[in-house]
Backbone as CSV, one residue per row, in Angstrom:
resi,resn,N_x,N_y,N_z,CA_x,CA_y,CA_z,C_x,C_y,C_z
1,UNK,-8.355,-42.517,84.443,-7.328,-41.987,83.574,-7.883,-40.780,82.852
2,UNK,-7.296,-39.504,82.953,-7.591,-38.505,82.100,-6.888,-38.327,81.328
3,UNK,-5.547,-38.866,81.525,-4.421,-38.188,79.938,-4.412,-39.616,79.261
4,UNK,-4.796,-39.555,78.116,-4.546,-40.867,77.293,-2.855,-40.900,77.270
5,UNK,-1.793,-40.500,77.100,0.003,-40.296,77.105,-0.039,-41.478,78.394
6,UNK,-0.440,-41.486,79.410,-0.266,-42.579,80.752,-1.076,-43.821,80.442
7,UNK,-0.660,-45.018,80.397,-1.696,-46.261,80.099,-1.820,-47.037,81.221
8,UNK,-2.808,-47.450,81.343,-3.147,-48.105,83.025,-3.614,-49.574,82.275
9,UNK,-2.948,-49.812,81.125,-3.328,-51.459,80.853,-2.668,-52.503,82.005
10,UNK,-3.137,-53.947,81.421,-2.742,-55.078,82.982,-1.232,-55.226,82.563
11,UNK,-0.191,-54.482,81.429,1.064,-54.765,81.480,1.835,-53.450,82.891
12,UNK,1.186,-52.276,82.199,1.510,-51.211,83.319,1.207,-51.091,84.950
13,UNK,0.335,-52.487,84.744,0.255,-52.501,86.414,1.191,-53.086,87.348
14,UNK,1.334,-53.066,88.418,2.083,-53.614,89.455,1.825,-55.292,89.595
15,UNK,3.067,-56.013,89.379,3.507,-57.246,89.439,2.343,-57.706,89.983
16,UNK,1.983,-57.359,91.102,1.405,-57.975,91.937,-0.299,-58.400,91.770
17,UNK,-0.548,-57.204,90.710,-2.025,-57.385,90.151,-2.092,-58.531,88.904
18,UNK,-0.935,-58.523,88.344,-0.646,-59.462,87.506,-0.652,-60.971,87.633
19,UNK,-0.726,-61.075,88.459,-0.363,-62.244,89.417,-1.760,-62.897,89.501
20,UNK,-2.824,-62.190,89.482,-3.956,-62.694,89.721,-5.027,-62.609,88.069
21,UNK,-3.992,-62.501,87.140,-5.106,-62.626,85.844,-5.447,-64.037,85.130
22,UNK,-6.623,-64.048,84.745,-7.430,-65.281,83.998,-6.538,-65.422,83.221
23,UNK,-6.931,-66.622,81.895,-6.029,-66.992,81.451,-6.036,-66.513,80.131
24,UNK,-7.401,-65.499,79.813,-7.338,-64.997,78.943,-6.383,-63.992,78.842
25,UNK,-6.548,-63.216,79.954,-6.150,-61.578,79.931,-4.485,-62.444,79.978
26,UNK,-4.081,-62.834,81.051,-2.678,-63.686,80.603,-1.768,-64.148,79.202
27,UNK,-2.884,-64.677,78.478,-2.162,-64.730,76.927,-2.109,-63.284,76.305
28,UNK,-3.132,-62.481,76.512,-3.145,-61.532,75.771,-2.072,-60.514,76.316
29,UNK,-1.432,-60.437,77.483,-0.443,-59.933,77.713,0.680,-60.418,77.197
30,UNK,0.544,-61.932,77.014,2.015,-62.335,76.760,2.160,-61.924,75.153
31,UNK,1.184,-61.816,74.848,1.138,-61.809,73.040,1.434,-60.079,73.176
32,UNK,0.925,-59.333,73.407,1.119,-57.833,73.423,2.644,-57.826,73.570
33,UNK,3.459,-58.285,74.855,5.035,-58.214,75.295,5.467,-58.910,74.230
34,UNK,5.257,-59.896,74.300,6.160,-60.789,72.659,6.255,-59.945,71.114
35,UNK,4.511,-59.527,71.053,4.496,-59.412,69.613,3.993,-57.939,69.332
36,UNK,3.798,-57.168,70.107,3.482,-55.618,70.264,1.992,-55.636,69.893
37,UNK,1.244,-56.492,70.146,-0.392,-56.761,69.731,-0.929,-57.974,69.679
38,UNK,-2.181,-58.188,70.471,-2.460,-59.518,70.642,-4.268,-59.091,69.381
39,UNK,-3.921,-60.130,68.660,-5.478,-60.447,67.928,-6.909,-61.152,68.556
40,UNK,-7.913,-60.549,68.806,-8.656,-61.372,68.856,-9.687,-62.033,68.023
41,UNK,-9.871,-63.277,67.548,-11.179,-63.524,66.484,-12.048,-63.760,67.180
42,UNK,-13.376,-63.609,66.817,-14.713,-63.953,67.446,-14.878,-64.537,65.669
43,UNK,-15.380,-66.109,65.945,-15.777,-66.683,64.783,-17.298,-66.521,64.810
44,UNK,-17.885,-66.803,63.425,-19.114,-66.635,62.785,-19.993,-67.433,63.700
45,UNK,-21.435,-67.448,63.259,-22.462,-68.173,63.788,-23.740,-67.820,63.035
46,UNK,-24.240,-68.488,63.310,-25.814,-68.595,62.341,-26.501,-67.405,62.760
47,UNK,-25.807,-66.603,64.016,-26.507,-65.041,63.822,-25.666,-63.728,63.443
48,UNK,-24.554,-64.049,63.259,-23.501,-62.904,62.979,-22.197,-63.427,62.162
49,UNK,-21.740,-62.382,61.623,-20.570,-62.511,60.606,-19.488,-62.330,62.104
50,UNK,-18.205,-62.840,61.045,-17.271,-63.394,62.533,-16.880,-61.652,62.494
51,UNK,-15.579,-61.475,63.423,-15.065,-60.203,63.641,-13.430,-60.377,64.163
52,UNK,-12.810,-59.394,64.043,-11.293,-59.387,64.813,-11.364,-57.751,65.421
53,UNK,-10.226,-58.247,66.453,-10.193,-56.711,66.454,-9.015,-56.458,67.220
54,UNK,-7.820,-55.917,67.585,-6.539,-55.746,68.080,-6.513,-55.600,69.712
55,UNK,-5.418,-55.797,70.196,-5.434,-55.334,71.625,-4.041,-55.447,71.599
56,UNK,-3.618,-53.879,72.448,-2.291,-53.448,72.622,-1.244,-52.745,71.872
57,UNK,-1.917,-52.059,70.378,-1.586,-51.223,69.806,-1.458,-50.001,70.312
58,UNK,-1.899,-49.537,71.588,-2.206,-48.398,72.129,-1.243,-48.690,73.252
59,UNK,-1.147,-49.410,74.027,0.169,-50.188,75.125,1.363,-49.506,73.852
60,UNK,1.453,-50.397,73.129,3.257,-50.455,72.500,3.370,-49.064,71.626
61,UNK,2.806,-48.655,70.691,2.583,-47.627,69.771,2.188,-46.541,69.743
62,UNK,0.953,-46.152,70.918,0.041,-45.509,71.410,-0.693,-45.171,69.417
63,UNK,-1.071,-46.389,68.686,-1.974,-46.279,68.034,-3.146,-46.869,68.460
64,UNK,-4.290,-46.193,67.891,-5.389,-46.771,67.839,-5.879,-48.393,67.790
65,UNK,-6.571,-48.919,68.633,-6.920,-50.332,68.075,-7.733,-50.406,67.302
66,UNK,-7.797,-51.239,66.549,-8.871,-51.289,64.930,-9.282,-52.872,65.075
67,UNK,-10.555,-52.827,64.767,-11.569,-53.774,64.215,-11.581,-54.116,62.335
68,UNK,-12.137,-55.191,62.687,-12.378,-55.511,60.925,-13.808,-56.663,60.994
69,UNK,-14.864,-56.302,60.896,-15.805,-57.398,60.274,-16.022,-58.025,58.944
70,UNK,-16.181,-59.226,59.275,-17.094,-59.464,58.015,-16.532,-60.502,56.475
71,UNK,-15.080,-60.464,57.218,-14.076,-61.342,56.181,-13.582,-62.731,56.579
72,UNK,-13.037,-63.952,56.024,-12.608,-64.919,56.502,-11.262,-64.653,57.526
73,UNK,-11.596,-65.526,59.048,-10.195,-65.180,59.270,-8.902,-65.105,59.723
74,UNK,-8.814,-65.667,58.248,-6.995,-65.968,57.476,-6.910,-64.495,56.923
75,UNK,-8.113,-63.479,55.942,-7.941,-62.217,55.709,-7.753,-61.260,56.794
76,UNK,-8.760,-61.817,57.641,-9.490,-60.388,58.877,-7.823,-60.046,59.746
77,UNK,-7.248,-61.267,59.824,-5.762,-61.103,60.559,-4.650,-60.938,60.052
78,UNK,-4.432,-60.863,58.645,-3.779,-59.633,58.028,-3.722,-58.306,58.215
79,UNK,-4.853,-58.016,57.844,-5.546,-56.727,57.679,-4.974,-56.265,59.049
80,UNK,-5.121,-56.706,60.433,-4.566,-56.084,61.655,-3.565,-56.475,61.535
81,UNK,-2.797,-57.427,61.229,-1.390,-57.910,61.589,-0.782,-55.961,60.515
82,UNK,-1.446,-55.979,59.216,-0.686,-54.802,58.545,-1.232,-53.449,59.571
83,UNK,-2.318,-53.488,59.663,-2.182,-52.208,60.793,-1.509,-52.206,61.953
84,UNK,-0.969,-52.938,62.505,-0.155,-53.011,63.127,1.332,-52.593,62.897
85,UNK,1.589,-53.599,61.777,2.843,-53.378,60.882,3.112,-51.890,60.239
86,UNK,2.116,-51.176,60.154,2.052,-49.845,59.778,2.577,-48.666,61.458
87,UNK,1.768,-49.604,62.537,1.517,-48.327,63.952,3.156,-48.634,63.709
88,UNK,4.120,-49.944,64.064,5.280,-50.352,64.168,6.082,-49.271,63.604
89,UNK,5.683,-48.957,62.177,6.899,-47.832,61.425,6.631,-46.403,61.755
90,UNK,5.542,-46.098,62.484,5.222,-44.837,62.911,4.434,-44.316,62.054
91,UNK,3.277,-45.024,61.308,2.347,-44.922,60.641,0.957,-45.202,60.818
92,UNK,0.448,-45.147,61.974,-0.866,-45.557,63.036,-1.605,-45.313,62.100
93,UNK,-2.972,-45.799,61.887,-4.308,-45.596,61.584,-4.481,-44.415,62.237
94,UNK,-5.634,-43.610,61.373,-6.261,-42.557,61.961,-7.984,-42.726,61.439
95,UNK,-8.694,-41.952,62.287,-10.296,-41.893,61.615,-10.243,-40.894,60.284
96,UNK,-11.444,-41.667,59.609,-11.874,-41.160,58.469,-10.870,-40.806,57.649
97,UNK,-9.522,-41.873,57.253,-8.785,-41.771,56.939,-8.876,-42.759,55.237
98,UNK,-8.492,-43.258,55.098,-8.726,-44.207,53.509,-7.303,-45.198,53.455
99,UNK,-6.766,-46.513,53.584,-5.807,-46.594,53.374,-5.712,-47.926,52.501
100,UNK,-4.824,-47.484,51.394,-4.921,-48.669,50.278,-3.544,-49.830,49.719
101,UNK,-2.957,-49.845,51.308,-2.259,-51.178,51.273,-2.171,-52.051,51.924
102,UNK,-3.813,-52.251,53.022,-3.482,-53.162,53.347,-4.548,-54.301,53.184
103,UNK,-5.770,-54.419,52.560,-6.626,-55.352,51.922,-5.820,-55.773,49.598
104,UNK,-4.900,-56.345,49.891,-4.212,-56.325,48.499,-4.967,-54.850,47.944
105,UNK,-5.513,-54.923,46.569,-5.736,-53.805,45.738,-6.786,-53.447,46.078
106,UNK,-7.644,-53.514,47.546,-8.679,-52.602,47.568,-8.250,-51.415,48.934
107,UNK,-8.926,-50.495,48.766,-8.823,-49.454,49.721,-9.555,-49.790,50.940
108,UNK,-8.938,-49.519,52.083,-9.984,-49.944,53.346,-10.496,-48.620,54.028
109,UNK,-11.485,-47.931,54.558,-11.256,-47.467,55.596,-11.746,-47.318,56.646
110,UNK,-11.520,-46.128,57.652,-10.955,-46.323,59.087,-12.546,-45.296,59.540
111,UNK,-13.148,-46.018,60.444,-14.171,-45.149,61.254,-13.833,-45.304,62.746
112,UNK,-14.474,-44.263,63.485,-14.180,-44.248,64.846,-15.352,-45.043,65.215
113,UNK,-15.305,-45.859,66.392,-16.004,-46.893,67.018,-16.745,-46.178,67.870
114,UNK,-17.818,-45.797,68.271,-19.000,-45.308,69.339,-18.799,-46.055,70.499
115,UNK,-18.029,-45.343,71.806,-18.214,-46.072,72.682,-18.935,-47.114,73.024
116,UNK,-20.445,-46.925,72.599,-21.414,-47.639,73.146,-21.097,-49.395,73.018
117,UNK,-20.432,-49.084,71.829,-20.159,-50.560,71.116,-19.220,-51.206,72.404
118,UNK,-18.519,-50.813,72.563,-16.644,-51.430,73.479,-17.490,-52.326,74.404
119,UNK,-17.638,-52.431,75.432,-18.668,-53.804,76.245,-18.709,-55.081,75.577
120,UNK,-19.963,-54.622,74.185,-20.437,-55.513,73.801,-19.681,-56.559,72.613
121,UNK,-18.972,-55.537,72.276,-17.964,-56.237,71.026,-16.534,-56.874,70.973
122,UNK,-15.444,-55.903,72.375,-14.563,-56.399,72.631,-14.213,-55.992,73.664
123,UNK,-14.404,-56.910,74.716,-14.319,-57.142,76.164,-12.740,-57.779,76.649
124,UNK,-12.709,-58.738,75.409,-10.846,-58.626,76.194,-10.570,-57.267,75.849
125,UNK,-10.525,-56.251,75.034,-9.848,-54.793,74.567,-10.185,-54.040,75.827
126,UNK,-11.228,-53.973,76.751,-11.826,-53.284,77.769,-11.176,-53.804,78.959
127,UNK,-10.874,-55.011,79.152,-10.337,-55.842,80.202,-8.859,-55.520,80.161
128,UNK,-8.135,-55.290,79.480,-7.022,-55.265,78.515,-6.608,-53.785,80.088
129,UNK,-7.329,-53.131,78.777,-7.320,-51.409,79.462,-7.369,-51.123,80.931
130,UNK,-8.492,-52.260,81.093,-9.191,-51.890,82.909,-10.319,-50.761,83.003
131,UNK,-10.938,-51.119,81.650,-11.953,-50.228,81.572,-11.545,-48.721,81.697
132,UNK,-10.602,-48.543,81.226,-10.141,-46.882,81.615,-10.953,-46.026,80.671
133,UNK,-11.191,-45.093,81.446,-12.075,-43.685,80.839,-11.459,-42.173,80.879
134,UNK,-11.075,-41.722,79.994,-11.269,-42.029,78.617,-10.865,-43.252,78.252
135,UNK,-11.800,-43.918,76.958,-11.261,-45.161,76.659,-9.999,-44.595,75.578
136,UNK,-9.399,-45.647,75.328,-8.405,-45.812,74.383,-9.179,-45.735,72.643
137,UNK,-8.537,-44.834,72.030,-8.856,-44.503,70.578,-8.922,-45.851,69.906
138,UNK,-10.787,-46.159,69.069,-10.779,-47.420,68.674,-11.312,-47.505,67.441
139,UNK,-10.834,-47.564,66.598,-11.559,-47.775,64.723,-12.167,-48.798,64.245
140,UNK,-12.821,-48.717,63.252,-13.156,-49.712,62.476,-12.571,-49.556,60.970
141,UNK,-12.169,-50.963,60.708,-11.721,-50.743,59.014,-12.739,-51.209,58.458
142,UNK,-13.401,-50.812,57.301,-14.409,-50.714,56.477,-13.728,-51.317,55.001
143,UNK,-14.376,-52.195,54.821,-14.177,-53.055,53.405,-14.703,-52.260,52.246
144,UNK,-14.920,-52.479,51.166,-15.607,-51.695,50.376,-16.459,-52.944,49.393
145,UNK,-17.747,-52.598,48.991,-18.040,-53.854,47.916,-17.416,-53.428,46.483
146,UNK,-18.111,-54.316,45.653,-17.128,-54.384,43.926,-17.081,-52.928,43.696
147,UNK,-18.094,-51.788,43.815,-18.083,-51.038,42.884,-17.099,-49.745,44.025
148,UNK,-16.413,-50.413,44.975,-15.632,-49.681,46.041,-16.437,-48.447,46.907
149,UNK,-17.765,-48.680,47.204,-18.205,-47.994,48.131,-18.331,-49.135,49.573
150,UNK,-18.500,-47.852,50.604,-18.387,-48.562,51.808,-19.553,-48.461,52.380
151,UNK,-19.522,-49.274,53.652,-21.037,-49.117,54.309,-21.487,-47.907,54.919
152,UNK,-22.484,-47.299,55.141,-23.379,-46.048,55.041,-22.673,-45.379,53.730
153,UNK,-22.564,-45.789,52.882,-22.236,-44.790,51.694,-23.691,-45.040,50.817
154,UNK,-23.562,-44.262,50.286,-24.791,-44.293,48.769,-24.404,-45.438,48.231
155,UNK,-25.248,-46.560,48.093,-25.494,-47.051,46.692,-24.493,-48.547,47.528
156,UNK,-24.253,-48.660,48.454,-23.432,-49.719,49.569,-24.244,-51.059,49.042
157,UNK,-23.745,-52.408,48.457,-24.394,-53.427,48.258,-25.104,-54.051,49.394
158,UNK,-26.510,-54.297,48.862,-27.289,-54.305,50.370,-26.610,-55.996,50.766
159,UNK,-25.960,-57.242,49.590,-25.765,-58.188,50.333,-24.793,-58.285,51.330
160,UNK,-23.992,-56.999,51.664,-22.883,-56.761,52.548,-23.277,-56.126,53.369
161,UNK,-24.579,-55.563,53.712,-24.821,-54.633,54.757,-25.112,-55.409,56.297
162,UNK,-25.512,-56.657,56.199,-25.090,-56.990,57.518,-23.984,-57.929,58.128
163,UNK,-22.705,-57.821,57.297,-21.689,-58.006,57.490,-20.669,-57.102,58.247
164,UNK,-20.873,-56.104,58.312,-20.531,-54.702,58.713,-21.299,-53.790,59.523
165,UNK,-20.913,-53.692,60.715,-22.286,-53.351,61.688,-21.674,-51.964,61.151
166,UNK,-22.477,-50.443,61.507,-22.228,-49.043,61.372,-21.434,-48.967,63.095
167,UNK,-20.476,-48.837,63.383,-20.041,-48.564,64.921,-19.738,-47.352,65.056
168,UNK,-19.356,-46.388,63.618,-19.312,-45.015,64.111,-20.821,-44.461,64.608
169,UNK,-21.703,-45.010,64.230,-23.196,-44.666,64.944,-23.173,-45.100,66.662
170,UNK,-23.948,-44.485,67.284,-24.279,-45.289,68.517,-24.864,-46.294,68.573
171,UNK,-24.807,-47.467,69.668,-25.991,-48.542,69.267,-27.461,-48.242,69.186
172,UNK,-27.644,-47.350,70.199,-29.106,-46.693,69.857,-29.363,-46.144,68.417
173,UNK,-28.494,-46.026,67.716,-28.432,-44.741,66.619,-28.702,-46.141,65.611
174,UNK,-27.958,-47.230,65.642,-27.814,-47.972,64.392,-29.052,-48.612,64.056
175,UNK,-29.134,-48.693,62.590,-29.887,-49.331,62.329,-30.894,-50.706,63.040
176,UNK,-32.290,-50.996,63.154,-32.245,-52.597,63.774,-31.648,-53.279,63.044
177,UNK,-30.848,-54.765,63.992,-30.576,-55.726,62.942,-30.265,-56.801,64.025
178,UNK,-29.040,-57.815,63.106,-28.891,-58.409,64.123,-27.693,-58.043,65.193
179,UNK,-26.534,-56.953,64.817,-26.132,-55.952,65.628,-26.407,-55.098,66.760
180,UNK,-28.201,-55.014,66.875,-28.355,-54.301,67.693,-28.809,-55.354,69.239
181,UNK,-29.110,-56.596,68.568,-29.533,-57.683,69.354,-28.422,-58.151,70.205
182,UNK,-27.274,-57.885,70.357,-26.343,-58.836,71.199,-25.580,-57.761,72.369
């Protein structure tokens, strides 16, 4: 795929390829056709904070899909259910953008995701697509701690810093941690 405007996701394909999907990629189509975006959670574990991250905002909206680490999630699926609810009115996320209605009264914002990450982080979103290259435009929403700075900012509370991997960095680029391990 060279023009991102044409989408070669598993809804735009021919019946017939459809016919043969797992049962993942299967729900996540049916949830995209039903609900204009299917969520995925990856829950926590004794080596990483959990994560969400959208699939099919770019199918229905042609917005961006967005990520969220690092929150419980009953929050983390708000937060996309409203970015979503935002691409819906013709109000998509954009990078390096700031937006302050959809974590209640804090400001969230929006970084662009480093390819490098897509593989390792969200593989139904890649499966979704069919691995198409160019990939599909992918963000991260960025929480802020108490004193409302975000991660790589000055002065970022270090007990939140590995809750929040850096994905606008490359993985080579990011910090070690336990982000760079998986």
């Amino acid at each position: 795929m060279t023009n991102l405007d044409t989408c070669r996701c598993l809804i735009c394909l021919d019946a017939d390829s459809r016919e043969r999907l797992d049962a993942i990629d299967t729900d996540t189509v049916k949830n995209v056709r039903d609900k204009g975006v299917h969520v995925v959670m990856i829950l926590e574990d004794h080596e990483t904070a959990g994560w969400a991250f959208t699939t099919g905002l770019w199918h229905t909206y042609r917005s961006p899909e967005v990520a969220i680490f690092g929150l419980p999630n009953d929050i983390a699926h708000r937060c996309l259910q409203a970015a979503a609810d935002q691409a819906a009115a013709g109000r998509p996320m954009a990078a390096n953008e700031e937006r302050d209605e959809i974590l209640k009264s804090l400001a969230v914002a929006l970084r662009p995701v480093d390819e490098s990450w897509r593989r390792k982080l969200f593989g139904v979103n890649v499966s979704f697509y069919r691995n198409t290259s160019p990939a599909v435009p992918f963000l991260q929403m960025l929480w802020p701690d108490r004193e409302g700075r975000f991660p790589g900012q000055q002065g970022f509370a270090t007990e939140y810093e590995d809750l929040q991997p850096h994905l606008w960095l490359s993985s080579a680029q990011h910090p070690a941690g336990l982000w760079t391990t998986l």
